[in-house]
C-alpha positions in Angstrom: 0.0 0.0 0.0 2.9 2.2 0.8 4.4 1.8 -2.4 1.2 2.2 -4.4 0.9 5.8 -2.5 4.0 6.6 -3.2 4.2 5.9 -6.8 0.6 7.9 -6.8 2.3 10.5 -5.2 4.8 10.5 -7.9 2.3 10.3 -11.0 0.6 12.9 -9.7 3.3 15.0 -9.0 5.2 14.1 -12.8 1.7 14.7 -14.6 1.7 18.7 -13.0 5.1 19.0 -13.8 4.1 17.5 -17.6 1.6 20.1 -17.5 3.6 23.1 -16.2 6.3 22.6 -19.1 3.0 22.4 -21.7 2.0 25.6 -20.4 5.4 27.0 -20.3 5.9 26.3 -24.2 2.4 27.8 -24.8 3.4 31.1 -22.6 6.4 31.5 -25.0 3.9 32.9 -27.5 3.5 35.5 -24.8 7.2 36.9 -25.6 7.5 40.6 -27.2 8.1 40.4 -30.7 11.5 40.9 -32.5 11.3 41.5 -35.8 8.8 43.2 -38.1 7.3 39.5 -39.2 6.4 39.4 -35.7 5.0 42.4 -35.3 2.5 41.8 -38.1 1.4 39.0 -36.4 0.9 40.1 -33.3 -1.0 43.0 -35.0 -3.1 40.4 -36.8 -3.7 38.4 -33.6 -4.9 41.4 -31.6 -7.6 42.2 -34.2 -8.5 38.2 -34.6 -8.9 38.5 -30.6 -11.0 41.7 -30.4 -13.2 40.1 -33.5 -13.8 37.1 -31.5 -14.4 39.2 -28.4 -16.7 41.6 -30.2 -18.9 38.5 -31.8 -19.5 36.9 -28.3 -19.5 40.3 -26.2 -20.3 43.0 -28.4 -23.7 43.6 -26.8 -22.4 44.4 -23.4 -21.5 48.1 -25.3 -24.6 49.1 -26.3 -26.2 49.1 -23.4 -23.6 51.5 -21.3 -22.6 53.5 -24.3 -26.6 54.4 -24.7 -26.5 54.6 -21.0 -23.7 57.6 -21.3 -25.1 59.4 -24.3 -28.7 59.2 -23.0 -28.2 61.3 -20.0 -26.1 63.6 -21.7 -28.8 64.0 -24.5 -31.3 64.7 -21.8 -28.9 67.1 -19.8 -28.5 69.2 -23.2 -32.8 69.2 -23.5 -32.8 70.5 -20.2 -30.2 73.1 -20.6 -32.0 74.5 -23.6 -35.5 74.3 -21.9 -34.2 76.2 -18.8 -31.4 78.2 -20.0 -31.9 80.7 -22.8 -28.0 81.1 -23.2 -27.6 77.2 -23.1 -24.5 77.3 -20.6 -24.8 76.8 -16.1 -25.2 79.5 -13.7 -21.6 78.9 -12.8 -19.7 79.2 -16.3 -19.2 82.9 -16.7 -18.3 83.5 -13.1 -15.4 81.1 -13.2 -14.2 81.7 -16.5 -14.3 85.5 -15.7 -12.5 84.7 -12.5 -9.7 82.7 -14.2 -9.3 85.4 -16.7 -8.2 88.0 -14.2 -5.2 85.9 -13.9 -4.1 86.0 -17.3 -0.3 86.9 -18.7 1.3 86.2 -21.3 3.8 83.7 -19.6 1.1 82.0 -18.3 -0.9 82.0 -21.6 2.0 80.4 -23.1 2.0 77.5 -20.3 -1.5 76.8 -20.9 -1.2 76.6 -24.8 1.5 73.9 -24.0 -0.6 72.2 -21.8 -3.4 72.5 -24.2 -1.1 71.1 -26.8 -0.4 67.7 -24.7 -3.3 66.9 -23.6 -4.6 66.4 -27.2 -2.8 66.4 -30.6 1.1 66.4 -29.3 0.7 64.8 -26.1 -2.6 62.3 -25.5 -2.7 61.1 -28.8 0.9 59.7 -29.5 0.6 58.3 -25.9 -2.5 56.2 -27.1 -0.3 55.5 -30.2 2.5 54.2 -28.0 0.6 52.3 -25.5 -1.5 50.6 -27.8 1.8 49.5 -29.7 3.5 48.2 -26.2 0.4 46.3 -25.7 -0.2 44.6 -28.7 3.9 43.9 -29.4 4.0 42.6 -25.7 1.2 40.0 -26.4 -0.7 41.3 -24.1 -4.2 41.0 -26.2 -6.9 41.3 -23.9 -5.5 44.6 -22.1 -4.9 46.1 -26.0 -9.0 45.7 -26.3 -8.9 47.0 -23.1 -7.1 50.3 -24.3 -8.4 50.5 -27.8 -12.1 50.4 -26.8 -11.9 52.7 -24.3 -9.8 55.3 -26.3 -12.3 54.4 -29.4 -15.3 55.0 -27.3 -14.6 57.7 -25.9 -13.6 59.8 -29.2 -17.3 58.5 -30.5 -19.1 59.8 -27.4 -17.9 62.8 -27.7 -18.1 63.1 -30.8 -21.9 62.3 -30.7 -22.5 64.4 -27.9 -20.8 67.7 -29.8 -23.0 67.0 -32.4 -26.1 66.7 -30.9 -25.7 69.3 -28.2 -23.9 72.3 -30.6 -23.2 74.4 -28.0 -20.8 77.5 -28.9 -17.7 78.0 -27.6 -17.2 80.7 -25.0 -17.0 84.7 -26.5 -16.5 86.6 -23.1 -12.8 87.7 -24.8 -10.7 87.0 -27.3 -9.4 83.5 -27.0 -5.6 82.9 -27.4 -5.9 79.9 -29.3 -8.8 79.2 -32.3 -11.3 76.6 -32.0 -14.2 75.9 -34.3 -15.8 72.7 -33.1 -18.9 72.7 -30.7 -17.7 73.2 -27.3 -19.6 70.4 -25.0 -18.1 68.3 -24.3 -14.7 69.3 -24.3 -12.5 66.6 -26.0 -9.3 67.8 -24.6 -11.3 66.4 -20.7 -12.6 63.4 -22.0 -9.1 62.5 -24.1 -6.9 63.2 -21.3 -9.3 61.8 -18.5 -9.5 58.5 -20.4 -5.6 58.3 -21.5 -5.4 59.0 -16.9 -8.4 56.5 -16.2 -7.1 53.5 -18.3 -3.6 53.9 -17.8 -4.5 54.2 -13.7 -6.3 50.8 -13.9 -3.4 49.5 -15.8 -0.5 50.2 -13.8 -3.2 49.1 -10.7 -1.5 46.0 -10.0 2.1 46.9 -10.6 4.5 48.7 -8.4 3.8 51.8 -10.8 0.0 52.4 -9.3 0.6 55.0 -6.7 2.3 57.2 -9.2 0.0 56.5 -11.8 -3.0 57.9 -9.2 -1.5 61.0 -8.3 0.3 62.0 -11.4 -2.3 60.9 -14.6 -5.4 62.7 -13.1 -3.2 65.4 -11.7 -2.4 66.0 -15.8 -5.9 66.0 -16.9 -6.9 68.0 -14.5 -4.4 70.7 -15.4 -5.5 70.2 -19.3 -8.6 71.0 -18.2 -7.7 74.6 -16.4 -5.9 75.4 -19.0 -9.2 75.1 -21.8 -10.8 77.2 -19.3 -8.2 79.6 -18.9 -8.1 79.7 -22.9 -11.3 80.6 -22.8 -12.3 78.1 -25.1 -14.4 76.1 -22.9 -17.0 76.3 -20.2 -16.5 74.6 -16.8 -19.6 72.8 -17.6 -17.8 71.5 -20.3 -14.8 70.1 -18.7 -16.4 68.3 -15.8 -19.3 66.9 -18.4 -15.7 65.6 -20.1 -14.2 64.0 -17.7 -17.4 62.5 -15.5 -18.7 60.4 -19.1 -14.9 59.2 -20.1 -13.8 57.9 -16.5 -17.5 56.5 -16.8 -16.7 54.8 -19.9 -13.4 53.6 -19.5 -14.3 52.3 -16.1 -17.4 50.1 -17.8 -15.0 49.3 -20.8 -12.3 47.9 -17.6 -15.5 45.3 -16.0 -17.0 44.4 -19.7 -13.6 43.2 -21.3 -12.4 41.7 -18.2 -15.1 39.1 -18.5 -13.5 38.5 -22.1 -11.8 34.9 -22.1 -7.8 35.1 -21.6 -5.6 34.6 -24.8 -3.8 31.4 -25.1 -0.5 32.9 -23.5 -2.2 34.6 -20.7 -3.7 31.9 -19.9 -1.2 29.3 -20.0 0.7 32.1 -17.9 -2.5 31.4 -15.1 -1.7 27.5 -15.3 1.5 27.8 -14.8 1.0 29.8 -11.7 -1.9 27.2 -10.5 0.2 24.0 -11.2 3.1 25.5 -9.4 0.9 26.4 -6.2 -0.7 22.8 -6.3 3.4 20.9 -6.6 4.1 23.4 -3.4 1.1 22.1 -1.4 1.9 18.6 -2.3 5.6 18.8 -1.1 4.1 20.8 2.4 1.6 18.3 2.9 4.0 15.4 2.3 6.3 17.3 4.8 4.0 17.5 7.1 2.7 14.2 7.1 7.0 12.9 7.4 7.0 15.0 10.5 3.6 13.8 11.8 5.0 10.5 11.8 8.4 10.7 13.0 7.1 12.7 16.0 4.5 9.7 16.5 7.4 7.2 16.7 9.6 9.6 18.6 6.7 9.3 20.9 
């Protein structure tokens, strides 16, 4: 009986370890590409994944980008019904306020500001971090990023369109904008680039950082469209409350999205190697157990 048990033990212990090095050769797929082959690959493997994710999952957008645009549709109706101007009670007084502070050094510092936190700073980020994400392998959290940046640029979009508020006239802006002004895109770009990249960095050693510096930046890009004077307050906070909103939804819908083949040989091997350490404890345990007992 002894020796049956122990050669059980064995079996058992040599089938995990089989299974461990099966995953291990799948999680090699999971290494960074090196040459441009590769890349197109990987390229091609990231839109196969968000295909087959967008097939089986697809639906789950609907409902929360309707449930976004809705109450923004209805926000603009009331604005209009209530307010002949279209804008809050609190948009001129702050954007009056803020302009007392203006000079030209500090026109200069919000134009750069303005600058990244759309066209020459927001937008190559998402280039970037899309391209890390996808070379890297890491599928799932590339869906991750491109829906919510995607989304987000649609929303606002929409919203613009439908609500076609003008932008602010109180003075003669420093820089010239001729899009709608609600909601601002520079909030929602920079507030969804903060958001995602927040809930990415979450588990790494990077997340306290992330959570003080990335909405610390969007916060400042949004001063400085007020400061401009090409947007409302209104506008700004409308920005920012519908992309962390979004990106937030897009973080719990593509979680439930099955893991790619690598990440989830990476999980296995992480699970198999758990189940060999309890094995070896509990056949330590049960060595001592009896040695005490005969000690005894």
């Amino acid at each position: 009986m002894a020796a049956k048990k122990t050669d059980g033990e064995a079996g058992a212990k040599h089938t995990a370890a089989e299974t461990i090095a099966d995953a291990k050769a799948a999680a090699k797929t999971a290494e960074p590409v090196h040459t441009p082959v590769e890349a197109v690959a990987a390229a091609a493997e990231e839109v196969s994944y968000g295909a087959r994710f967008l097939a089986k999952h697809g639906w789950r957008l609907l409902p929360l980008f309707a449930g976004l645009l809705l109450p923004m549709v209805l926000f603009a109706g009331l604005v209009d019904e209530y307010r002949e101007d279209g804008i809050l009670p609190f948009d001129k007084p702050l954007l009056l306020w803020i302009h007392q502070l203006a000079t030209p050094a500090v026109d200069q510092l919000f134009v750069t500001v303005s600058d990244l936190g759309y066209m020459w700073g927001v937008v190559p980020v998402n280039i970037i971090v899309l391209a890390y994400l996808v070379l890297h392998k890491r599928y799932r959290e590339g869906l991750f990023w491109l829906l919510s940046v995607g989304g987000s640029a649609l929303l606002n979009l929409g919203v613009k369109t439908y609500f076609a508020r003008d932008r602010p006239d109180l003075w003669e802006a420093v820089v010239a904008e001729h899009s709608f002004s609600f909601p601002s895109g520079h909030a929602m770009g920079s507030a969804t680039l903060a958001t995602a990249l927040v809930l990415l960095a979450w588990r790494t050693r990077y997340h306290w950082p992330a959570l003080i510096l990335l909405p610390a930046f969007a916060l400042t890009v949004g001063i400085a469209r007020i400061y401009l004077g090409v947007h409302y307050p209104s506008d700004i906070l409308a920005g920012f409350a519908v992309a962390v909103a979004w990106v937030m939804g897009m973080h719990q819908v593509v979680g439930r999205a099955p893991k790619p083949r690598a990440e989830a040989a990476d999980s296995l091997i992480e699970e198999e190697s758990k189940a060999i350490r309890k094995h070896d404890v509990e056949k330590a345990a049960d060595k001592a157990a009896k040695a005490t007992k005969e000690s005894g």
